[in-house]
C-alpha positions as CSV (number, residue, x, y, z in Angstrom):
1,X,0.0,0.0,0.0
2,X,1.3,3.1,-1.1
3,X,1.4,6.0,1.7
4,X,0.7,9.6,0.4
5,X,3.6,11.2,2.1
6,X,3.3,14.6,0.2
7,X,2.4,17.2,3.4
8,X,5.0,15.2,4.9
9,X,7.9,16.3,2.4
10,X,5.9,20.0,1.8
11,X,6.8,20.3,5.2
12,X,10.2,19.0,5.4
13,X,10.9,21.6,2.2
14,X,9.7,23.8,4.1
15,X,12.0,23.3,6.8
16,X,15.0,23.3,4.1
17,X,14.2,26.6,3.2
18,X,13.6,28.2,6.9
19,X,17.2,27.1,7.8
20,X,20.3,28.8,7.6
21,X,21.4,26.5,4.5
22,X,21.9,26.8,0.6
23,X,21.1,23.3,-1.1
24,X,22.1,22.3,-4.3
25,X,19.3,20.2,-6.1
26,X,19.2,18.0,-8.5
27,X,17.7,17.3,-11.8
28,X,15.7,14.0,-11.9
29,X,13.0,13.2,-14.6
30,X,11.7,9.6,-13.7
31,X,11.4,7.6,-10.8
32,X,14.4,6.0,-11.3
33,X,16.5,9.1,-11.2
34,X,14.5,10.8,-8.7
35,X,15.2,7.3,-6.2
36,X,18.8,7.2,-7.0
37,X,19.2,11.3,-5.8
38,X,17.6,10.0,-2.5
39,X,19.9,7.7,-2.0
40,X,22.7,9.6,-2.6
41,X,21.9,12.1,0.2
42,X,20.7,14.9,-2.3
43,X,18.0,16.9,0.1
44,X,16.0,17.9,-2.7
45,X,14.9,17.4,-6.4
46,X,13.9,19.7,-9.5
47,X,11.4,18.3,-12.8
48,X,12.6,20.8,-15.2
49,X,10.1,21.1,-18.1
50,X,12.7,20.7,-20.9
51,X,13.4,17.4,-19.7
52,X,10.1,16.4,-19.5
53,X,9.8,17.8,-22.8
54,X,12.6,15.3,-24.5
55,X,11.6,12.5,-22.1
56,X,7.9,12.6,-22.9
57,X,8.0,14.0,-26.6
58,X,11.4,13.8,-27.8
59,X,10.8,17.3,-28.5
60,X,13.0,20.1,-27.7
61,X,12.3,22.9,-24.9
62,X,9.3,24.5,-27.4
63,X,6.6,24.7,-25.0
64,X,5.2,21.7,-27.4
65,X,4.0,19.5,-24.3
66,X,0.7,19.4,-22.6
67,X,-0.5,20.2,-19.4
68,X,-2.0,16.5,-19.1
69,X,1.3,14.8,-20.6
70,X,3.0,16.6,-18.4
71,X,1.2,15.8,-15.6
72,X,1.6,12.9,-15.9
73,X,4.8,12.3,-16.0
74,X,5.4,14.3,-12.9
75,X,2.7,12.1,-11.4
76,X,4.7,9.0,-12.2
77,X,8.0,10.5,-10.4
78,X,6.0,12.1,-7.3
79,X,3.9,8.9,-7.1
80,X,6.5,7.5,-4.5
81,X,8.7,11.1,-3.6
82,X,11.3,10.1,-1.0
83,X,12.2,13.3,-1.0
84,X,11.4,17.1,-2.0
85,X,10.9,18.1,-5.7
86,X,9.8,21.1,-6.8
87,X,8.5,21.1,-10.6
88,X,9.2,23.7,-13.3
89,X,5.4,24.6,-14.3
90,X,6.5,27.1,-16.8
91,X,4.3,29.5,-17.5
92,X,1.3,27.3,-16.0
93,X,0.1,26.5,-19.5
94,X,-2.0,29.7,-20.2
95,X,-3.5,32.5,-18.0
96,X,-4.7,32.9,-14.3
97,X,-7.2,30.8,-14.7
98,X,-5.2,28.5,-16.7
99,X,-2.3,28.7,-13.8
100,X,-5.3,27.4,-11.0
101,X,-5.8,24.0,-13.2
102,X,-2.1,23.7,-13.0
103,X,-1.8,24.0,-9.8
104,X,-5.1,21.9,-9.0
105,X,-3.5,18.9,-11.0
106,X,-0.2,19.5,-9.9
107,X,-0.6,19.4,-6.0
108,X,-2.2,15.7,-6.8
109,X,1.0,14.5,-7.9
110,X,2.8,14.8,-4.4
111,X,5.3,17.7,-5.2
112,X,6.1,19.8,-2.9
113,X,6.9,23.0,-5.0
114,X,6.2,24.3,-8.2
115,X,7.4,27.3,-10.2
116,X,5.2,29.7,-12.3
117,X,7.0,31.9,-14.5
118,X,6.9,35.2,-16.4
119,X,8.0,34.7,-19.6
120,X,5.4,35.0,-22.5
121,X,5.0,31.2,-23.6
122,X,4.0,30.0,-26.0
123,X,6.3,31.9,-28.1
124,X,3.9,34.2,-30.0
125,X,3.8,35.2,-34.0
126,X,6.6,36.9,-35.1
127,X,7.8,37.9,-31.2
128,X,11.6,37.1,-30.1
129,X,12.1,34.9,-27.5
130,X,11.9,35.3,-23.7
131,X,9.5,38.1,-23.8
132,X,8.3,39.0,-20.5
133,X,4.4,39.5,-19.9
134,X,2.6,42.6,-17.9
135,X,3.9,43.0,-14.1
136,X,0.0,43.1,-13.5
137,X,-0.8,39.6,-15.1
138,X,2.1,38.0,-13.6
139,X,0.9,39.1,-10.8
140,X,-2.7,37.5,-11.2
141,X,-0.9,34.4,-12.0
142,X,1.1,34.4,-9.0
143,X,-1.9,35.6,-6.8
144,X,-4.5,32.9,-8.6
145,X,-2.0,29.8,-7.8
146,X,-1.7,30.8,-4.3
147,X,-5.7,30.8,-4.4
148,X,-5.9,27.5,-6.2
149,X,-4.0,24.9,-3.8
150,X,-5.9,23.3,-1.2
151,X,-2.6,22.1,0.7
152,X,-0.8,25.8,2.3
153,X,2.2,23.6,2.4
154,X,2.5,23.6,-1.6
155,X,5.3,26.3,-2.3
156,X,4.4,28.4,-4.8
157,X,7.0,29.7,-6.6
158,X,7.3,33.2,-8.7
159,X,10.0,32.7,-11.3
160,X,11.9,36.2,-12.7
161,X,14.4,36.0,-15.8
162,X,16.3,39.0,-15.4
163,X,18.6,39.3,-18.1
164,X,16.6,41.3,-20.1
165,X,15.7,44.0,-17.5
166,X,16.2,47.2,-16.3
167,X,17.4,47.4,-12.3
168,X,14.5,49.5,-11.4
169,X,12.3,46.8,-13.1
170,X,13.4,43.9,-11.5
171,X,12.8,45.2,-8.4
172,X,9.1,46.2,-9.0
173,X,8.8,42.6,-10.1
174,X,10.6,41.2,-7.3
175,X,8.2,44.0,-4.8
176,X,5.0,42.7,-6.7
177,X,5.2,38.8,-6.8
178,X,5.7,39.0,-3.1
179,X,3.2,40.7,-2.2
180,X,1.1,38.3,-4.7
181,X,1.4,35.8,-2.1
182,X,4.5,33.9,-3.3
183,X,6.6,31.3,-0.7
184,X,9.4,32.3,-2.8
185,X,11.4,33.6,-5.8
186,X,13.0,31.7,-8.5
187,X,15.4,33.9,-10.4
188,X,17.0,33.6,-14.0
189,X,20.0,35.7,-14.7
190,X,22.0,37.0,-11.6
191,X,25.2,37.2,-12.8
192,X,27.5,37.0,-9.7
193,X,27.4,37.5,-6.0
194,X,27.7,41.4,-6.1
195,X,24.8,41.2,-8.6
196,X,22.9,38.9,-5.9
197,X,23.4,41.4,-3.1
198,X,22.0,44.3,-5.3
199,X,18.6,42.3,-5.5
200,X,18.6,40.5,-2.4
201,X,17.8,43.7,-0.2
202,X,14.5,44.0,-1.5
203,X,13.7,40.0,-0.9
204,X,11.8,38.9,2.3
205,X,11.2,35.2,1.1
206,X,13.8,32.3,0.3
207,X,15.7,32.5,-3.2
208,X,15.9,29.9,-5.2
209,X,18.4,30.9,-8.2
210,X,19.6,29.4,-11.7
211,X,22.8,28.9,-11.7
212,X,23.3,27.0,-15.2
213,X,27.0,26.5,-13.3
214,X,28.3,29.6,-12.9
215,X,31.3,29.1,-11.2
216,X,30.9,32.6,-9.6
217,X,27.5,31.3,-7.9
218,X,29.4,27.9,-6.8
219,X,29.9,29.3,-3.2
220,X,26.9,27.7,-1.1
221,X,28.1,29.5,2.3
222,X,28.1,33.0,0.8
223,X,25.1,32.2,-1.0
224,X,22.9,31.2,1.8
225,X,24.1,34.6,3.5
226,X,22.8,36.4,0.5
227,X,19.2,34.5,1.0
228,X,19.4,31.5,-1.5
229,X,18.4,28.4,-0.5
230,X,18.6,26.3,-2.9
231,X,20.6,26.1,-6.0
232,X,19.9,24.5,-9.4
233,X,22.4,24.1,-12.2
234,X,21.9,22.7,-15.7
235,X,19.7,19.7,-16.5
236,X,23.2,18.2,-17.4
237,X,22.6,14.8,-16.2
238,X,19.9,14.1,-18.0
239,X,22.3,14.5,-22.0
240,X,24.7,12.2,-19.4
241,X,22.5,9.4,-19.5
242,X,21.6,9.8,-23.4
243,X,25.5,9.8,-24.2
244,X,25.4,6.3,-21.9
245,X,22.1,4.8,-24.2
246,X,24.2,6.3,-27.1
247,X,27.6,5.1,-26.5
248,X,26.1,1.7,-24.9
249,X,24.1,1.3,-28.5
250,X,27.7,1.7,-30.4
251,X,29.2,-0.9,-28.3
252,X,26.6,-3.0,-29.2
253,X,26.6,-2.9,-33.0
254,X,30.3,-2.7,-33.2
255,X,30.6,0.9,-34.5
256,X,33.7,2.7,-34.7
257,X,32.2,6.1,-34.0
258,X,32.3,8.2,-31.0
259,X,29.7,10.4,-29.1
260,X,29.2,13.7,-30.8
261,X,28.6,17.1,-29.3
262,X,25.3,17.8,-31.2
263,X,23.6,14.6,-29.7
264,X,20.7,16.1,-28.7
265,X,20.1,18.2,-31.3
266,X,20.0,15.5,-33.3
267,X,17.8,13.2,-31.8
268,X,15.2,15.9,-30.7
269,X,15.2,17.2,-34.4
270,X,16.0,20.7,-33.1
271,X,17.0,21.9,-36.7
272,X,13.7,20.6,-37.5
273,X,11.6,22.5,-35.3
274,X,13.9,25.9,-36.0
275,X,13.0,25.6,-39.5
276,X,9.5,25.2,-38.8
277,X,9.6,28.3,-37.0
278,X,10.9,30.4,-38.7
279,X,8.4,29.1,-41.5
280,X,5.4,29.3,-39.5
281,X,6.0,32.0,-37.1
282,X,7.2,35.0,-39.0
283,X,5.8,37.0,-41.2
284,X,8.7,37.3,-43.7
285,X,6.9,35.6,-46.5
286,X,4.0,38.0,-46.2
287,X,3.1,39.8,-49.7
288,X,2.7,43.4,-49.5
């Protein structure tokens, strides 16, 4: 009999993020992976939803999944959680009210955190990439998850990408997601510690920050003094164990050839789906 031991670890995350510690997460995207973190002594675990995205679709990070495949597969890893994970909800697949559904369907699947962004997804008609929507509806979409759980344990995160902003900006964000309710703040884009400092003044809840590496944000003492809690780098394990299939398959047939750098790209048909944007998404062909 399987025991629903989700309060349980919404609880214990929330413990992790009261104390005086910075955790460094990591990237699991079946049960497999998310059981072999636990046993390593990792405290806590992150979906991200470009994993989910090759694992479930073979697709690249497109926004090209569904809310119910996704769910799905985050059901089948937080099924049996032995530990934390907090899940990458993007931009909770359409408005506020689309951001409560989320949310509702999410907190089924035993997480004990998830992140809503603000990035304007799916990418629109000939728009660039990582637009950011209104302050005022990410607000809503902050302040209509926080309405939607049922559990008050269930984190809700507000997710920033900085890179493309303005100082005074990012802090009006930063001001307005909190008071929206959110547990804490995911952000995209801090560059270093003296960056972090700069921001962290006007932050009153926990920090959870995107590394993607950075060597200058490696320091988990001096980062849990500047209000980060946990840490998440790239999804890096997940290509790991594709080079292993890959590499393993070579073996196998008794190639001589050796893993390439463009594996992914490859097998996700990323060149594929750039084409078709570009042809579908941008009015270059139109006829004046």
């Amino acid at each position: 009999m399987v025991i629903n031991l989700s309060n349980k670890l919404r609880k214990k995350f929330r413990k992790l993020l009261q104390s005086e510690s910075c955790y460094d997460a990591a990237s699991i995207f079946d049960p497999i992976s998310s059981r072999m973190a636990f046993d390593l002594g990792f405290e806590v675990g992150i979906i991200g939803g470009s994993v989910i995205s090759l694992q479930v679709l073979g697709a690249p990070d497109f926004t090209l999944i569904s809310l119910s495949e996704f769910v799905e597969q985050v059901n089948r890893i937080g099924r049996l959680a032995q530990f934390p994970i907090i899940v990458d909800a993007n931009h909770g697949y359409g408005n506020a009210i689309n951001v409560m559904r989320t949310v509702n369907e999410l907190e089924r699947t035993g997480i004990s955190a998830l992140t809503i962004e603000d990035t304007l997804l799916p990418i629109q008609f000939n728009k660039k990439f990582n637009i950011i929507i209104s302050i005022e509806e990410a607000f809503y979409k902050i302040y209509s998850a926080i309405k939607a759980r049922t559990d008050t344990a269930l984190y809700i995160i507000a997710r920033i990408n900085i890179n493309n902003l303005i100082y005074e900006d990012i802090i009006e964000r930063i001001i307005a997601y909190q008071s929206a309710g959110a547990d804490a703040i995911c952000i995209c884009g801090i560059k270093n510690i003296n960056h972090l400092k700069k921001i962290f003044i006007y932050i009153n809840i926990p920090i959870i920050l995107l590394t993607y590496s950075n060597t200058k944000l490696s320091n988990l003492i001096l980062l849990s003094k500047n209000g980060v809690k946990i840490i998440i780098k790239k999804h890096t394990v997940y290509l790991e164990s594709i080079k292993a299939i890959y590499n393993y398959y070579i073996k196998q047939r008794n190639i001589n050839k050796f893993y390439f750098k463009n594996i992914m790209n490859k097998y996700s048909i990323l060149n594929k789906y750039c084409f078709w944007f570009f042809e579908y998404m941008s009015n270059f062909k139109l006829i004046k």
